[in-house]
Residue, then its C-alpha position, 0 to 999 in steps of 0.5 A: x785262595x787256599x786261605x778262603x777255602x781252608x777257612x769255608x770248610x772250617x780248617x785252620x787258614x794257615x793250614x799246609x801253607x808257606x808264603x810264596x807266589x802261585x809260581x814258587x807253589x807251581x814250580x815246587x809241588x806241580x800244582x796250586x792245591x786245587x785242580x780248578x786253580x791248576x787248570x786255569x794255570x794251564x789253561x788261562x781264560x777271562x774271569x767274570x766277577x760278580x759285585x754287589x751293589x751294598x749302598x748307593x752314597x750321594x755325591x759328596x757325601x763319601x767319607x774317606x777311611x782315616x788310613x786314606x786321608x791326609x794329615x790335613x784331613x785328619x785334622x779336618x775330618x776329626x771335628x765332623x767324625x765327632x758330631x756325628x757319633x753324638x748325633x748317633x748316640x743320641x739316636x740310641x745308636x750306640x754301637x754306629x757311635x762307638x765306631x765314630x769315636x773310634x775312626x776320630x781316635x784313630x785319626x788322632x793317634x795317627x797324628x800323634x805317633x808323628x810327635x814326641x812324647x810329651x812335646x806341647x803337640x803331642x799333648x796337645x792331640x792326646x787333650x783332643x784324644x781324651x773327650x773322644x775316649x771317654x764318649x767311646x768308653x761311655x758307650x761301651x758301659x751301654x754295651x755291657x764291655x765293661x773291661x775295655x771301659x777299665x782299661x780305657x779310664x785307667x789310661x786316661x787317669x794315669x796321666x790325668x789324675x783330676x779327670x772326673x768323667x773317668x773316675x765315674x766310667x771306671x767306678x760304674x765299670x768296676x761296679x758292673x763286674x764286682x769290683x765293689x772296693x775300687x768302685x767305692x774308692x772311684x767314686x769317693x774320688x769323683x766326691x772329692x774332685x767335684x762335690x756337686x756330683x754327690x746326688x749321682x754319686x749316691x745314687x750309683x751307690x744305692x744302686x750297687x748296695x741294693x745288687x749286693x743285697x740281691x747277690x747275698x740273698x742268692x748266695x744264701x739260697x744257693x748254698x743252703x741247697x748245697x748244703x742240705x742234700 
């Protein structure tokens, strides 16, 4: 209660607290903090809440959070969680879809942190691990968060050094923030692990070639400005 209140009125939630229980506070200090909170202790009554109603789901159609489930579940729940975070991004729904890749991930690598590293199930769950990652990566490119697309594909390369979906996002990520010498040499590596991908390729190329023409011709102008005054 302390915490939410600190927290409405903008303070620090940690703010002049220990953890204990309402007893250990009432027996140390005579109070709670708050005489609303004091006189209830005093005075104990019913208390009424209030709940909103924020979504009537169909019967059957409930979906367990992946902390809930089972190991089993997991397992099941992955399959369905997937299709229906490609179903979302090909709404244009880009984020509700992240957030599916994500819940299969997580069922994943719960399942995973049981296994040894490097055991046949574990690799086993990280090659189930590795498309979900790159589907969550692609549409965090789409959501401009380029440094967790980086992050994300340079994991999955540094034990899959041949995947070329990884090598694209990256080099299409280090390109969005600048990174033009490690998005030219990613995407020299898509080239020379599937050459059939050269007209995409190419043009990604164009297209960061024709951003840093862009970007010169404002660097000029601004400090030519710079430099008259």
């Amino acid at each position: 209660s302390k915490s939410l209140r600190n927290i409405a009125a903008g303070k620090d939630p940690l703010e002049g607290q220990r953890h204990c229980c309402s007893i250990a506070q009432l027996h140390d200090h005579c109070s709670l903090g708050y005489p609303d909170l004091d006189e209830l202790q005093k005075n104990p009554q019913p208390l009424i809440f209030d709940i909103e109603v924020l979504k009537v789901e169909a019967p059957g159609s409930y979906q367990q959070d992946p902390w809930a489930m089972t190991d089993e579940e997991k397992l099941q729940a992955v399959p369905l969680i997937h299709k229906e975070g490609n179903e979302l991004y090909r709404q244009g729904r880009v984020q509700e879809a992240a957030a599916k890749y994500y819940d299969a991930i997580a069922c994943l690598k719960n399942l995973q942190m049981k296994e040894q590293p490097g055991s046949p199930d574990w690799i086993e769950l990280d090659q189930k691990i590795t498309p979900l990652l790159l589907n969550y990566c692609q549409c965090k490119l789409q959501c401009e968060e380029y440094y967790e697309v980086l992050d994300h594909c340079s994991s999955i390369l540094n034990k899959y050094e041949d995947n070329v979906k990884a090598y694209f996002k990256r080099g299409k990520a280090h390109a969005a923030v600048w990174n033009v010498a490690e998005a030219q040499a990613d995407f020299a590596k898509v080239l020379a692990l599937d050459p059939s991908l050269r007209p995409v390729v190419s043009k990604e190329l164009r297209s960061l070639e024709a951003r840093l023409r862009e970007k010169d011709a404002e660097d000029k102008v601004r400090f030519k400005g710079m430099f008259s005054q």
